[in-house]
C-alpha positions as CSV (number, residue, x, y, z in Angstrom):
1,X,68.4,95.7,17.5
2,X,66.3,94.7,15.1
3,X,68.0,91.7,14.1
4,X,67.8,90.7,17.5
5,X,64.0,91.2,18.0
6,X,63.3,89.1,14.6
7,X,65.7,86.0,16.6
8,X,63.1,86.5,19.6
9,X,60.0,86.9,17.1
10,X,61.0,83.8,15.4
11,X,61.4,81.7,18.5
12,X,58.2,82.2,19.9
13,X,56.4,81.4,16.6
14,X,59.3,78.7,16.3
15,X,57.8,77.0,20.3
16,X,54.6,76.6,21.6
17,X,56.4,76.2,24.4
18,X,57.5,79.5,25.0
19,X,54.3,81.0,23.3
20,X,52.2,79.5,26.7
21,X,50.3,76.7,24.7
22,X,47.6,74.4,25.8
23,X,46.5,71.3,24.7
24,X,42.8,69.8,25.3
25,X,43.5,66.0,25.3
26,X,40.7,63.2,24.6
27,X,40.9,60.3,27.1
28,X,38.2,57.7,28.2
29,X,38.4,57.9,31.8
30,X,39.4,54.7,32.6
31,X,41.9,53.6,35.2
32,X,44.9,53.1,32.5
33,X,43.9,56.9,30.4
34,X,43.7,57.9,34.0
35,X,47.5,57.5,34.4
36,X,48.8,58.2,31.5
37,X,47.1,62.0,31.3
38,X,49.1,62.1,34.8
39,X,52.2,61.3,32.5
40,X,51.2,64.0,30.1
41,X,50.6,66.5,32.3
42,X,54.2,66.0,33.9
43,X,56.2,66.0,30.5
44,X,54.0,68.6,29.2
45,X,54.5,71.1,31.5
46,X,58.0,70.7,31.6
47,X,58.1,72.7,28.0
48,X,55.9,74.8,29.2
49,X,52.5,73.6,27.9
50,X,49.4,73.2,30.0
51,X,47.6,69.9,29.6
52,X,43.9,69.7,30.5
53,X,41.9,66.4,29.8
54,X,38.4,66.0,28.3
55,X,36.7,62.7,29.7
56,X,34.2,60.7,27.1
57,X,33.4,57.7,25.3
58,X,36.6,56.0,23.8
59,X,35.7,56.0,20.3
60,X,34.8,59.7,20.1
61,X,37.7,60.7,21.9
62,X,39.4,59.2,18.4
63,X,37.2,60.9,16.3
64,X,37.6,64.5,18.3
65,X,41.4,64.0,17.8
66,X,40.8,63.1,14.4
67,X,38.6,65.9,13.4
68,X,40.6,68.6,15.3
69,X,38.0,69.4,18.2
70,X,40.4,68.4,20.4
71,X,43.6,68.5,20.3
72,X,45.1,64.8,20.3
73,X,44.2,61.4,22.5
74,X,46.1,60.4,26.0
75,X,46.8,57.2,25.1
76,X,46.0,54.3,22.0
77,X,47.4,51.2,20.8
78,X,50.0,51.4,17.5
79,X,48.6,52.0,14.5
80,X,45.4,54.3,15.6
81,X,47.1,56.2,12.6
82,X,46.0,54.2,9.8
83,X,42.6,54.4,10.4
84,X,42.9,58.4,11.3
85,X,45.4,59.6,9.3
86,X,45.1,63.1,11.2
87,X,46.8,61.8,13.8
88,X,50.7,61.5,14.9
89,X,51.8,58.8,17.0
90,X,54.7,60.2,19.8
91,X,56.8,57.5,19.6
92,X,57.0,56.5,23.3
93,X,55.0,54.4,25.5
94,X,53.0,56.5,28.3
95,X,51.5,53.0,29.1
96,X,51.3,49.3,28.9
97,X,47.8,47.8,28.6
98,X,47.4,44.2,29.5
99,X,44.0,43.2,28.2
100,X,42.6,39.8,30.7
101,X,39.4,37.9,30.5
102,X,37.0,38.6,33.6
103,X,34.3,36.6,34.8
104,X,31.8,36.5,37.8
105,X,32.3,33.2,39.9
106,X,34.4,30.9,37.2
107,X,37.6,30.3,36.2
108,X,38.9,29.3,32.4
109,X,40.8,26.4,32.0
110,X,42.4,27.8,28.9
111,X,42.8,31.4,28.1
112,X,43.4,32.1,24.2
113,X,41.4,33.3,21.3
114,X,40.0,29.9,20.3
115,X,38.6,29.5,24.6
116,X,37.5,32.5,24.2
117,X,35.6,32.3,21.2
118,X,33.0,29.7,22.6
119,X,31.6,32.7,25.3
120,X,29.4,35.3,25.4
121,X,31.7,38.3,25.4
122,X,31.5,42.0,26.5
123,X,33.9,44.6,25.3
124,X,33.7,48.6,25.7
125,X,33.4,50.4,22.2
126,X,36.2,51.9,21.4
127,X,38.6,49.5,22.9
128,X,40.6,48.7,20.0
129,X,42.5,45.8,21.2
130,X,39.4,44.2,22.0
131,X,37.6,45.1,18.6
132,X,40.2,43.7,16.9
133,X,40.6,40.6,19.2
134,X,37.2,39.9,18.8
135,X,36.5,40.7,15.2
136,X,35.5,37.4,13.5
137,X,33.9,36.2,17.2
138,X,30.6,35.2,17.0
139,X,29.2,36.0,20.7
140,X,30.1,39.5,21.1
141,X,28.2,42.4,23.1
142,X,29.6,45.9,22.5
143,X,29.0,48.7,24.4
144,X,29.8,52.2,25.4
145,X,30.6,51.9,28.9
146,X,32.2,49.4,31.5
147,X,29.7,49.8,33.9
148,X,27.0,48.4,32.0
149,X,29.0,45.6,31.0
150,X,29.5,44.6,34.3
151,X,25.8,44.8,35.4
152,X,25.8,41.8,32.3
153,X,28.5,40.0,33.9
154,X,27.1,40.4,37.4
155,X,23.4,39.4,36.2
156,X,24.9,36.3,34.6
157,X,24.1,37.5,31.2
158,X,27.5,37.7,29.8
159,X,30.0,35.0,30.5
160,X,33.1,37.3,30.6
161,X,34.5,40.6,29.6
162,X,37.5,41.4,27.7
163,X,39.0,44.5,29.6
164,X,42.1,45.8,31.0
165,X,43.8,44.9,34.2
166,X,44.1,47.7,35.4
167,X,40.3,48.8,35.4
168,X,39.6,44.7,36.2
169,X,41.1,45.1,39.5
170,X,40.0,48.7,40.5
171,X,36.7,46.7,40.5
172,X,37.7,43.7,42.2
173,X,38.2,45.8,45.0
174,X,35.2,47.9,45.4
175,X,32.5,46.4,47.9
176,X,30.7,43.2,46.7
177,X,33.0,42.1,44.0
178,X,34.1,39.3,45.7
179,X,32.8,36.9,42.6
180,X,35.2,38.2,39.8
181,X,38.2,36.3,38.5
182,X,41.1,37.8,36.6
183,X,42.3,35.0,34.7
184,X,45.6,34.2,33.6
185,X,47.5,34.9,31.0
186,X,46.4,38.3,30.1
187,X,45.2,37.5,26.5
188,X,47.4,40.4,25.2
189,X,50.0,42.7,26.5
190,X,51.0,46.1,24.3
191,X,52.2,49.7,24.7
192,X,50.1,52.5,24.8
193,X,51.3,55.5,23.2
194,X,50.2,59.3,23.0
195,X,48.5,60.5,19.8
196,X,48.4,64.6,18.4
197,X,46.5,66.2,15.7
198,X,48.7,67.2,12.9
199,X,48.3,70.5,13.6
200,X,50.5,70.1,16.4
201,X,53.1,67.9,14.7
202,X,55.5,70.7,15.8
203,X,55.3,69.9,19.0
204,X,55.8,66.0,18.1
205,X,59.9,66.0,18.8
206,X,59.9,68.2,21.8
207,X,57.2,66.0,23.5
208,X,59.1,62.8,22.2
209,X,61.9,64.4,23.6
210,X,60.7,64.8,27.0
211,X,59.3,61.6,27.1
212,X,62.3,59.7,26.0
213,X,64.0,61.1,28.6
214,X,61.2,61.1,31.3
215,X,61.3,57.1,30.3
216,X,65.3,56.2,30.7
217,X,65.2,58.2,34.1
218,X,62.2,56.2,35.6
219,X,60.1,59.4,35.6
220,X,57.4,57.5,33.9
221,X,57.1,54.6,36.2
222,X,57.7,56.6,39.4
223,X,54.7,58.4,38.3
224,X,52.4,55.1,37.2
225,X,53.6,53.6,40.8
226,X,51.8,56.5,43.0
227,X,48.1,54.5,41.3
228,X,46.2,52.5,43.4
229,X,45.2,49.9,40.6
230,X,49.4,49.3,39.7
């Protein structure tokens, strides 16, 4: 008997899983984080672990996850790691972003970094494809939020923003939006995958786990494809 309660001790200490975990996740609360904390929530719960999301600006939802005040981010590009090196990358897309150039009653002839480069651009802090697109650009207005980049785009004082498609065209169809232009190709197309503090790295492979298998079933997609913006 006591052999037997040691197995069951062990086990729950051994699975958050089965000890009723919850996780606090950092997302942005755009249309793309929006969908993948769906994704979460799903694979999450299926080993047993509650998912809630905490909305706020992208780049101190990385630091929150970084530092431990929350417990990991819904969804970054690859890498995130290097520059917080508290943080475990689960090694399977939850997303795909495709980051396109917006503008207010124009079209590009050309869309590539060197186009680009000539305009005034607007990028949301904390959007790390676009920091990093943008780096050595010498025309570039950062800020915390998407909605005061559009008021710049819309007043004619920014010539385009670099955002993703998915957000792009949840505005395009709100009321009075009749002037933006997505345009073509999107400048850069990558996975988005889900990041955990360390102190969680036990639950790294069951996640991955569920994931993985959440991905070859068509889980993930069938739950992306109930969005408006897809």
């Amino acid at each position: 008997m006591r052999i037997i309660l040691l197995c069951i001790v062990a086990l729950l200490l051994a699975s958050p899983a089965l000890a009723g975990e919850s996780l606090v996740l950092g997302y942005g609360g755009g249309s793309l984080s929006v969908e993948s904390l769906k994704v979460l929530k799903e694979a999450y719960e299926r080993i047993g672990v509650k998912v809630e999301g905490r909305r706020m600006p992208a780049a101190r939802s990385l630091e929150m996850a970084d530092t431990g005040q929350v417990d990991g981010d819904v969804n970054r590009i690859e890498a995130i790691e290097e520059q917080y090196p508290n943080l475990i990358r689960v090694d399977v897309p939850v997303n795909l972003l495709e980051g396109i150039v917006l503008t207010c009653n124009t079209s590009l002839e050309h869309v590539n970094p060197e186009a680009i480069s000539k305009l005034h651009l607007g990028i949301k802090i904390g959007n790390r494809y676009a920091e990093m697109l943008t780096q050595d650009m010498p025309d570039v207005t950062k800020l915390p939020y998407e909605k005061k980049l559009m008021a710049l785009l819309l007043e004619g004082r920014l010539d385009a923003l670099l955002v993703d498609r998915a957000w792009a065209k949840a505005e395009m169809a709100k009321p009075g939006m009749e002037c933006l232009r997505i345009n073509e190709p999107p400048l850069v197309v990558v996975p988005l995958y889900h990041y955990l503090n360390r102190r969680h790295k036990d639950l790294v492979p069951m996640i991955t786990g569920e994931l993985r298998a959440m991905r070859e079933s068509g889980e993930i997609d069938r739950i992306l494809g109930t969005t408006a913006h897809r």
